[in-house]
C-alpha positions in Angstrom: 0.0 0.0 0.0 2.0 3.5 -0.8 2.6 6.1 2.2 0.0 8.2 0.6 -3.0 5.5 1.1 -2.4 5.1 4.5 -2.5 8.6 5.3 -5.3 8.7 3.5 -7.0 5.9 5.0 -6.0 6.9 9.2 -7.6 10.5 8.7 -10.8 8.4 6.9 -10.8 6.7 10.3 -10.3 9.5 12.3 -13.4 11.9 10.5 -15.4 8.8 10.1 -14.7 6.6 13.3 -13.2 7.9 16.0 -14.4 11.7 16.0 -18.3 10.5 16.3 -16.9 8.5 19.4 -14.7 10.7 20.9 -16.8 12.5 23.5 -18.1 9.1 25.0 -14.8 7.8 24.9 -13.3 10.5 26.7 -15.9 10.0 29.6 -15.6 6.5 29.2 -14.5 4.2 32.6 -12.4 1.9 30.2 -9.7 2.2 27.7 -11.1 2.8 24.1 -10.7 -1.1 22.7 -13.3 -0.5 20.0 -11.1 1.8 18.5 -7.6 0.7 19.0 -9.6 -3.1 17.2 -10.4 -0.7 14.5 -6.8 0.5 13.8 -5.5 -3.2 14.0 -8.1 -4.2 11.3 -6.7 -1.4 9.6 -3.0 -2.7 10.3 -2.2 0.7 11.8 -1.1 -1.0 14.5 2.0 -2.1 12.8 3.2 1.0 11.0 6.8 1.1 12.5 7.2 -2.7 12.1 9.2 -4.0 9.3 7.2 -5.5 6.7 9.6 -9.4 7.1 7.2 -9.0 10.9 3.6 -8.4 9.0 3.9 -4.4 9.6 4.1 -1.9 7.4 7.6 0.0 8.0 6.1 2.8 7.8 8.9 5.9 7.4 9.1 8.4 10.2 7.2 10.8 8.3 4.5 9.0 7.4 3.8 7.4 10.8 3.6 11.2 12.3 1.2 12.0 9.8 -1.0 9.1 10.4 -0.3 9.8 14.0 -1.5 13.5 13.6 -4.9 12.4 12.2 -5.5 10.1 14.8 -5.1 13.1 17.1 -7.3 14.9 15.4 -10.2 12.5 15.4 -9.4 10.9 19.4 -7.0 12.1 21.7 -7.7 9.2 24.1 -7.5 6.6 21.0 -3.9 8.8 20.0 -2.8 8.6 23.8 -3.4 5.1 24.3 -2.3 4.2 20.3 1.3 6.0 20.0 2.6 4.0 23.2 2.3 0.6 20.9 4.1 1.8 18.3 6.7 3.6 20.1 6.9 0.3 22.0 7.0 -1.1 18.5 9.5 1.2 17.0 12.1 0.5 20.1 11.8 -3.7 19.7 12.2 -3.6 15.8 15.6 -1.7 16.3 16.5 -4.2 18.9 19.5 -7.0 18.4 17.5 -9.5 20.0 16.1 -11.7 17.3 14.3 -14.4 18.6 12.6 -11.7 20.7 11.1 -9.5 17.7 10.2 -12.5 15.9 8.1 -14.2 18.5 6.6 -10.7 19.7 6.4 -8.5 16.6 4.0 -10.6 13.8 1.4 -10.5 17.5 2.0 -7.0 17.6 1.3 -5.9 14.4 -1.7 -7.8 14.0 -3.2 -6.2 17.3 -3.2 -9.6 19.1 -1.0 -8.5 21.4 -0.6 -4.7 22.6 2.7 -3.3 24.0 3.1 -0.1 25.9 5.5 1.7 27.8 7.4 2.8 31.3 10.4 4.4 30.5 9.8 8.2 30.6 11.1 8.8 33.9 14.5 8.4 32.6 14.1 11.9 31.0 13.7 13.6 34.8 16.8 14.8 36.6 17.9 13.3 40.1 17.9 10.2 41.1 16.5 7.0 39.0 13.2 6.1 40.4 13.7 2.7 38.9 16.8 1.3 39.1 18.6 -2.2 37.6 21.3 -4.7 39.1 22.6 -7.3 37.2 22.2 -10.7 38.6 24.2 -13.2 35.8 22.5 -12.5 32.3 19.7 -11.8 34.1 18.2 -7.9 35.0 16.6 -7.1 38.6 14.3 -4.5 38.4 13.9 -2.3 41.2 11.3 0.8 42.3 8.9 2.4 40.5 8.3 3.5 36.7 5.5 6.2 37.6 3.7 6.1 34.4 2.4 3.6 32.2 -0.7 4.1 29.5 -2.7 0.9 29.0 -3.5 -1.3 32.0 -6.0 -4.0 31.3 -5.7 -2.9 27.8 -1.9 -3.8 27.3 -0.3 -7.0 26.7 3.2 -6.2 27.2 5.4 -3.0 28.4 8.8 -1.7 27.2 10.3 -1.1 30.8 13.6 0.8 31.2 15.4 0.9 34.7 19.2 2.9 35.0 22.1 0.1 35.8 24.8 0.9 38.2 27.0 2.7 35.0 24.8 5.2 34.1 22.9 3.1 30.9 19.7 2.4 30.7 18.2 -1.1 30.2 15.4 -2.0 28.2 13.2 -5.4 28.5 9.6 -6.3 27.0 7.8 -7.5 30.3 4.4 -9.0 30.3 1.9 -6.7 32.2 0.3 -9.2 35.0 0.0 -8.4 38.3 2.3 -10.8 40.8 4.8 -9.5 44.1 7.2 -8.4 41.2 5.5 -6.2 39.5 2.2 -4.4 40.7 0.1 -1.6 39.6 -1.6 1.3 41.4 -4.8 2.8 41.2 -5.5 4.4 37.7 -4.7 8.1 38.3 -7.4 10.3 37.8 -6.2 12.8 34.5 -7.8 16.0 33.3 -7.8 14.6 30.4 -7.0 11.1 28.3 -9.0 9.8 31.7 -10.2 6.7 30.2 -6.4 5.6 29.7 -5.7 3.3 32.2 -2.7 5.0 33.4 -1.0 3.8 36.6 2.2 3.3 38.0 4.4 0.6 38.3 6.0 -0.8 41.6 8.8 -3.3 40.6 10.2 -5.5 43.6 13.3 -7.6 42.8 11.3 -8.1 38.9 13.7 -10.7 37.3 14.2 -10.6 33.7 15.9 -13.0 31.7 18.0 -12.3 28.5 15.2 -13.7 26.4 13.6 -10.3 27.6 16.1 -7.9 26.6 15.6 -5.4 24.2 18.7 -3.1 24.4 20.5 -0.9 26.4 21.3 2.8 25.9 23.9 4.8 27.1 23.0 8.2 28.0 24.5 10.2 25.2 22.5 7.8 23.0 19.1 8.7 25.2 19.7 12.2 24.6 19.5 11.5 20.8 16.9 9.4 20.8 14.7 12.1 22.9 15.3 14.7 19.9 14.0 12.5 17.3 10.8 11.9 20.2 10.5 15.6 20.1 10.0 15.6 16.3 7.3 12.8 16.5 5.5 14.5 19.3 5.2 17.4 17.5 2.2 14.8 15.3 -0.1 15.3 18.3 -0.2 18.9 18.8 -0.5 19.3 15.5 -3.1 17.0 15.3 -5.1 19.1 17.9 -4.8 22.1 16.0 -6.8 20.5 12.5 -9.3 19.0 15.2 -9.9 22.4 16.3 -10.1 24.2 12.7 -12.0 21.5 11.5 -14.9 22.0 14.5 -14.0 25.7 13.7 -15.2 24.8 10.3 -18.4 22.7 10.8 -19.6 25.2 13.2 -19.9 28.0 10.8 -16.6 30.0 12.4 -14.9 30.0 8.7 -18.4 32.1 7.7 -18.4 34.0 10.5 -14.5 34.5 11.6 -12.9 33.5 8.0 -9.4 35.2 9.5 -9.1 33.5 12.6 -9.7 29.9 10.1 -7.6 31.0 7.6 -4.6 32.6 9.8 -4.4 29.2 12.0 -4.8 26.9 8.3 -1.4 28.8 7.3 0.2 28.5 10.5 -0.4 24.8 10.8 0.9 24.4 7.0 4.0 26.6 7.8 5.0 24.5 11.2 4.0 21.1 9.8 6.0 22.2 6.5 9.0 22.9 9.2 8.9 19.5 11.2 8.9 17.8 7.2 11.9 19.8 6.4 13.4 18.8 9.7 12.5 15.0 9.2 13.7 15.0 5.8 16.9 12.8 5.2 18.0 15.0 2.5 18.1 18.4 4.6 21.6 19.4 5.8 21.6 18.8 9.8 22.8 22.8 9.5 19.1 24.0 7.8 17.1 21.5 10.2 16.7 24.3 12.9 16.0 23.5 16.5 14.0 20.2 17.4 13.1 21.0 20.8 11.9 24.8 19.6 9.9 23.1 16.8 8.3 21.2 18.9 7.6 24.1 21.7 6.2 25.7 18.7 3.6 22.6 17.9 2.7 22.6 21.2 1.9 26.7 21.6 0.0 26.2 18.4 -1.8 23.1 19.5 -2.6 25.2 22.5 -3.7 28.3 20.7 -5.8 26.4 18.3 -8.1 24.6 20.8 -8.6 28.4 22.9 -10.1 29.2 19.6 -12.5 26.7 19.3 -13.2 27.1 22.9 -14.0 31.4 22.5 -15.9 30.7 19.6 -17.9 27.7 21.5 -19.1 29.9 24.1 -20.8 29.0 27.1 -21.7 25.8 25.9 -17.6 25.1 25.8 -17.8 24.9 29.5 -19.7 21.2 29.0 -17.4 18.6 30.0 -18.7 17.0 26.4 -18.0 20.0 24.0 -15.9 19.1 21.5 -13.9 22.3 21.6 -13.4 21.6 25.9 -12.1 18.3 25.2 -9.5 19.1 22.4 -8.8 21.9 24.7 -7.6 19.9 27.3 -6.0 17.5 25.1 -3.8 20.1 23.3 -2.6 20.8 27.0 -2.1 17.1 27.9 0.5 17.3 24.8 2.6 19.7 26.1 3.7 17.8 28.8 4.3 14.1 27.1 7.6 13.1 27.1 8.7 16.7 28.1 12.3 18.0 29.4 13.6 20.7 31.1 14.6 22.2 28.1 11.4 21.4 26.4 9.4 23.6 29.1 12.0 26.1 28.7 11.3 26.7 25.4 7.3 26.4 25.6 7.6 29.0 28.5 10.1 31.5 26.5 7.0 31.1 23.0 4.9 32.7 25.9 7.1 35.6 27.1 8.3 36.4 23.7 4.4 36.8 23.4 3.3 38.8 25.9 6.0 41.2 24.8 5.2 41.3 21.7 8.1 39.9 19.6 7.1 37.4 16.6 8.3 33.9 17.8 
């Protein structure tokens, strides 16, 4: 199928599917299975598995895209959907062989879902999760604090710090035991229907069949630019959900300006995250990733306010579309964020206020 078609076909799901479900799901007490069995029949589930495992390998560019309409239609379906194929993504690049082909063909099918507990890794101080080697064997120890997915997921990409400073990665099968346990669901502002808890791990044992990789972290550093690039798919993803309720509420009639100003922005930044992702721009002309994606996230931001102003009153409704892209737009500017991340978001605001162009 060519890059093109399965744009083409995730936004058809997103306007057709998941948008007219979206509100329910949002309020929902469960994670949105409906919809994540509608992107496995689609085989969107495997879009950053190589095609040798049944995905698609997908490039980086497309998956963002497909990624952004999915965002556009669902934040909850988006949340829940881009910790599989991250999860994916990681285990496909992995050296361990026998592991991706027993795990990946399930995966990209949608018989078995994967999610993940490794973003603490970004936060400074000490590791709240930390790993001792016992033989070939890894010992987890502590807590990963946040994990999409439970009851939902199959498996989860768990990352710990070992004594030297890298990170270890293992695919760990999500079952309560006295290894590995799971809190309450945390209640969110938004994305509530998630599933998301934490993860307590006491003396978890992994075995080498388990392993995905490890990282060292000059190489997490790298790998968190290239996450600030793909993140940049769900902010921009809430911006066209908000210009296209702008739209079917009559605001292009009655505010064309505000729909046309935000249209061009949108363009412009998603035109600078392609020039960015693009293998053939000099790393010199690629600009900033971390500003880029402060600048997704303001505009993602900026977008839903709109549709919220022009909702009105009825915007306060828990249900209103414009409320709940609102709140998912701000959800995104905290996934996977760093201290220079909120740096930048923060300095988009004060170059604001004082009115200097960003």
């Amino acid at each position: 199928m060519p890059d093109d078609s399965i744009i083409e076909q995730a936004r058809t799901i997103a306007s057709q599917f998941l948008a007219p479900r979206a509100a329910q799901a949002d309020q929902a007490a469960e994670p949105p299975v409906e919809q994540i069995s509608r992107l496995a029949e689609a085989g969107m589930l495997g879009l950053t598995i190589p095609p040798q495992f049944g995905g698609e390998g997908a490039s980086p560019n497309v998956v963002r895209y497909c990624l952004a309409a999915i965002a556009s239609g669902c934040g909850l379906t988006a949340f829940v959907y881009y910790q599989h194929i991250v999860g994916c993504r990681h285990l496909a690049g992995s050296s361990n062989e026998a592991l991706k082909e027993r795990m990946l063909p399930a995966l990209a099918a949608g018989s078995l879902i994967c999610s993940l507990a490794f973003s603490h890794l970004r936060r400074p101080g000490p590791p709240p999760l930390r790993v001792r080697t016992d033989g070939d064997d890894w010992i987890f120890d502590g807590t990963a604090p946040w994990m999409t997915g439970w009851d939902l997921a199959d498996e989860v990409l768990l990352a710990g710090v070992l004594a030297d400073g890298r990170s270890a990665w293992a695919l760990v099968p999500l079952a309560d035991s006295e290894e590995l346990q799971a809190s309450p669901p945390a209640r969110l502002c938004a994305m509530n229907a998630s599933a998301t808890v934490s993860l307590e791990c006491r003396a978890l044992r992994v075995e080498p069949q388990r392993h995905v990789k490890t990282m060292t972290p000059a190489e997490l550093a790298s790998d968190t630019v290239r996450s600030n690039i793909f993140f940049t798919a769900l902010s921009l993803g809430a911006a066209r959900g908000a210009v296209g309720w702008l739209r079917s509420s009559g605001a292009s009639d009655q505010f064309p300006d505000l729909v046309d100003a935000l249209d061009r922005e949108i363009a412009s930044v998603h035109a600078a995250v392609d020039r960015w992702d693009d293998p053939a721009t000099p790393t010199d002309e690629r600009g900033d990733a971390t500003l880029l994606r402060a600048r997704c996230i303001d505009l993602g931001v900026r977008a839903a306010n709109a549709a919220v102003v022009v909702g009105g009153g009825a915007a306060n409704g828990i249900e209103h579309p414009a409320q709940r892209l609102f709140r998912e737009a701000m959800v995104y500017s905290l996934i996977a964020q760093t201290r220079d991340l909120r740096a930048a978001t923060l300095d988009l605001l004060i170059l604001r206020d004082e009115g200097v162009s960003a």
